[in-house]
N, C-alpha and C positions, 0 to 999 in steps of 0.2 A: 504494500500500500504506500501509497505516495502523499505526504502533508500538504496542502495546500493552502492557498492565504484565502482570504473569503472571500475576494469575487473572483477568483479563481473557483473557488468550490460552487458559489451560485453558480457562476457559469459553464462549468463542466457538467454539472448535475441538470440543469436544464438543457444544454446539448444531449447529452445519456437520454432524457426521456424525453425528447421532441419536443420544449417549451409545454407540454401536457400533464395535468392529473396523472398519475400511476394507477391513479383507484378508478378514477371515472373519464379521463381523457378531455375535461372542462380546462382552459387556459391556465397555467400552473400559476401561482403567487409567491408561492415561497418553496426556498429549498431548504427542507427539514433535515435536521439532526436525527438520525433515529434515534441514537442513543442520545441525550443533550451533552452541548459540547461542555458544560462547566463540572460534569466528571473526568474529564479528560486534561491531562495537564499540560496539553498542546494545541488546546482547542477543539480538536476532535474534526478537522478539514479533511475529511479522508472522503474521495467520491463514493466509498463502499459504504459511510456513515449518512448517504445525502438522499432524499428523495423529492421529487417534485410535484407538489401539493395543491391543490386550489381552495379558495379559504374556507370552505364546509369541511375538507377532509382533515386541513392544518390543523382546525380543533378538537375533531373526532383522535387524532395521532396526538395531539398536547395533553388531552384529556385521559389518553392512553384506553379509549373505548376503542380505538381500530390499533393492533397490534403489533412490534415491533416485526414479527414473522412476516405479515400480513405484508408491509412495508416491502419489506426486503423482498418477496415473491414478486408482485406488482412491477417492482422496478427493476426485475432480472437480476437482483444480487445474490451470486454465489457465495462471496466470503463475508464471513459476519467480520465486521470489525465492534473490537471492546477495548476500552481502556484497559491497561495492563493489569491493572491489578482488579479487575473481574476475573472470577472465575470461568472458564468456557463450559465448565460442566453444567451451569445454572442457564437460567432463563429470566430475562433481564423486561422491563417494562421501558419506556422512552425515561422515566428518570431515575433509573437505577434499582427502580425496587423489584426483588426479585419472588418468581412466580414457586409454591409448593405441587406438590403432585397432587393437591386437592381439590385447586384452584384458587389460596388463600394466596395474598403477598407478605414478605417482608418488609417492615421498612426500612428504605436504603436512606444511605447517608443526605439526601436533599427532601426527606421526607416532609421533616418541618420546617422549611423553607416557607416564609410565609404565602410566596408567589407560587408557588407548587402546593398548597393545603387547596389554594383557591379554586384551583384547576380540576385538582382532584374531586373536590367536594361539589365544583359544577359539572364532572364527568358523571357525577351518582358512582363513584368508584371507593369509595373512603372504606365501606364497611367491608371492604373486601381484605380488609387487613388484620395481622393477626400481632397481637403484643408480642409473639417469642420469636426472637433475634435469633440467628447463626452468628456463633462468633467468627471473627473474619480472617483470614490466613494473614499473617504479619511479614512481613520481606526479612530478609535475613540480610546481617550486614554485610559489606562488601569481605572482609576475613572469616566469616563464618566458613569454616569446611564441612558441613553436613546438609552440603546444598540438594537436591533433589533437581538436575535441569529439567525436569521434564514438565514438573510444575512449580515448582519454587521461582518466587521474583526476587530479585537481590540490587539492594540500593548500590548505586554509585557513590565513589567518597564525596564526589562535588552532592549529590542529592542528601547526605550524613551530614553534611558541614550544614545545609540548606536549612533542613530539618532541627536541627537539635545546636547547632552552633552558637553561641552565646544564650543558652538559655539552661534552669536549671533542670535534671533528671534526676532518674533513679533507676538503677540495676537492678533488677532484683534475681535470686536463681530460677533458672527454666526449672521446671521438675517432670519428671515422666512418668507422667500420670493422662488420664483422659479428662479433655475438656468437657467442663459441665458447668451448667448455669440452673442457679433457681431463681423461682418467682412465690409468689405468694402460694399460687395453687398450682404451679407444674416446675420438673426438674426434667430437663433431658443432659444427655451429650452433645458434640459438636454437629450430631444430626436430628434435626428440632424430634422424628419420630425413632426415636432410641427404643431399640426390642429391650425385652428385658434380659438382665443378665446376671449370673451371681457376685460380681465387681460391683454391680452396680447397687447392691440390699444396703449396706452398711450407710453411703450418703442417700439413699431415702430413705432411710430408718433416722438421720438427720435433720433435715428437709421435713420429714414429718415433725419433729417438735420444733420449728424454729418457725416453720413458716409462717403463722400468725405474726407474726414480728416483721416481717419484711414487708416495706411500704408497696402500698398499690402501685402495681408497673412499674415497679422495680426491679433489677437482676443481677444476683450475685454470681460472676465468673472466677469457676476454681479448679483446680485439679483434683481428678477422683484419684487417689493414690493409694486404695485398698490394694489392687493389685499389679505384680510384677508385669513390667511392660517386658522391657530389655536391660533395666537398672532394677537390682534389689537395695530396698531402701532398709535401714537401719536407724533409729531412732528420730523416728518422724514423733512432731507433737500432733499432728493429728491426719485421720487419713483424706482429709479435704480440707485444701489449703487453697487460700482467695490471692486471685490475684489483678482482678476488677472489678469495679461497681457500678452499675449504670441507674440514672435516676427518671422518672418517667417521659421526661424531654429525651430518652435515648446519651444524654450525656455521661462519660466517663469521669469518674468523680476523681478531683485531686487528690495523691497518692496517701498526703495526711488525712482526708476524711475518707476514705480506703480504710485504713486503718482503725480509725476510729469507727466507724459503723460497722467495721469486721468486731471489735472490742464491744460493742455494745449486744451485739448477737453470739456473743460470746465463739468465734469463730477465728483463726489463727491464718496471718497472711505468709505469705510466700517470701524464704529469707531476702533481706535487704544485705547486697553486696556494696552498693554506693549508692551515695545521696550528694549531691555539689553538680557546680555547672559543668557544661559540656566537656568532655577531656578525653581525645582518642584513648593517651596511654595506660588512664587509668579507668577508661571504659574495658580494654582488652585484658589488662590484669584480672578484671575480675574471675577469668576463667584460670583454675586452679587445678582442674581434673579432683578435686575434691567438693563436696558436697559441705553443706552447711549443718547437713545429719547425719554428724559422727559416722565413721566407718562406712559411706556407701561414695559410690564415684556421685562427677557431677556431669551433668548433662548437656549444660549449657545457660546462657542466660537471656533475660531479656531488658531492653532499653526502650523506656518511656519517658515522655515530659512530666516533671512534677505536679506539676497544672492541669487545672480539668480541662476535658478533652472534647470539643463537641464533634458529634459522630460524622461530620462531613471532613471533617481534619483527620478520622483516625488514622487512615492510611499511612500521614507523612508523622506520627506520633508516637510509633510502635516499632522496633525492632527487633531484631534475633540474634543470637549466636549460636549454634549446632553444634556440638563436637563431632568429630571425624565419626563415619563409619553407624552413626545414627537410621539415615534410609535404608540399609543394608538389614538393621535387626529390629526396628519400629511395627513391623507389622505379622499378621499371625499372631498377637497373643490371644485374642476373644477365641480361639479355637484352640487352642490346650488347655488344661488343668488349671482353674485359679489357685495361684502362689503368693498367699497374702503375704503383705511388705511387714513390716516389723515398727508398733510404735516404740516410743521411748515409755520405760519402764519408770 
């Protein structure tokens, strides 16, 4: 795909589809974004993201009542193009919000955008959404070696420096365990419909006493670390350990009130390896090959801004670091024997 400046991209996209509607072949008005360009960190000028509209269809595709699919057939696009850090595996609405196999959405990062609630809410499209988030794949930083090419995104140092450069973070250690989130009245994993599983009894057996406590449309992100992934853990304080919080705006709560709302649900966060401002050197120390729980290796860590997070910034907020040889032994354990980890005594 080729980037284009914008009347380049009107103009090319209107060439592509004969100055016509794609839906109805009525004189086009505009050339739409399929996916909207302010997901995109280049604008999203790609002819494969462009369709030629007339202004009844503009709103039906704004509104997201005629479909991203729908678009892309119409106008003979073979290749979807996504901002990079979609996933290809999902299914995407014109402003990021992504479809379940139910027909419910998630809401994506431009969700509460006040000029996107509008749109939606005059599509008759709002009630099609569902409170429970997928947490989101994080890019790994440029030195992480447990990259994954196949689907792993991985920051540039200029995009590290971008991101996080003069401002202050927090480290804290990865742990290898399975993503899970609760709410008041559901827990899944990293896939909103999680079967059940014997890993998984102990944090709903959790979840069941706590959740009265947790504020409406709230959700607390942690590791299930009952059982052994590919690292046997040895004196964990607890086998769910937090390491996000989102408040009903979809926003990631500052790492102090992280903390403190983790303390008040009486719930234990994820070790703190550094707190201070941006610091290559002593971002990279913090990876030690040893764990914060006595006797077990460490896995890796992660890199976020101090500061709350609102959900259309998470993307450039969130890092990774993998240790070696990670993609090689991460998968396969939901199909052996659970080998519960070991708390602290």
């Amino acid at each position: 795909m080729i980037l284009l400046s914008r009347d380049e991209f009107r103009n090319e996209v209107f060439i592509r589809d004969s100055q016509k509607c794609v839906v109805c072949e009525d004189p086009a008005a505009d050339a739409h974004h399929v996916i909207e360009r302010r997901l995109w960190t280049d604008g999203g000028y790609y002819l494969e993201n462009g369709a030629s509209l007339c202004p009844k269809h503009h709103i039906e595709a704004e509104q997201t009542t005629l479909a991203c699919e729908d678009l892309r057939a119409a106008a003979g696009i073979t290749v979807i193009a996504l901002p990079p850090h979609f996933d290809r595996e999902e299914r995407y609405d014109k402003w990021g919000n992504v479809f379940l196999p139910n027909g419910l959405r998630v809401r994506g990062e431009l969700f509460y955008d006040e000029s996107v609630q509008i749109i939606l809410k005059q599509g008759g499209v709002l009630g099609q959404f569902t409170k429970y988030v997928k947490f989101p794949k994080i890019s790994h930083l440029p030195w992480s070696p447990g990259v994954d090419e196949r689907t792993d995104r991985v920051f540039t140092k200029e995009e590290v420096e971008k991101n996080f450069g003069g401002q202050e973070v927090v480290v804290t250690e990865k742990m290898d365990g399975e993503n899970t989130s609760m709410y008041r009245d559901y827990v899944h994993a990293r896939s909103l419909n999680s079967r059940n599983h014997p890993s998984r009894n102990w944090v709903k057996n959790l979840h069941a006493g706590i959740a009265h406590e947790i504020p409406e449309d709230w959700r607390i992100c942690g590791e299930n670390l009952y059982a052994t992934h590919s690292l046997h853990y040895r004196n964990l304080p607890s086998f769910f350990m937090v390491f996000a919080i989102y408040n009903e705006k979809n926003e990631c709560l500052s790492w102090d009130d992280v903390v403190d709302s983790a303390q008040i649900l009486d719930l234990k966060v994820v070790p703190l390896l550094y707190r201070g401002p941006f610091d290559e050197d002593r971002v990279q120390a913090c990876f030690t090959g040893k764990s914060a729980c006595e006797g077990s290796e460490q896995e890796g860590y992660v890199l976020r801004l101090a500061s709350a997070i609102q959900w259309s910034k998470h993307r450039y907020s969130f890092a990774k670091f993998v240790r070696k040889g990670h993609v090689q032994t991460a998968h396969g354990w939901m199909h052996r024997a659970v080998e519960p980890n070991e708390m602290k005594k």
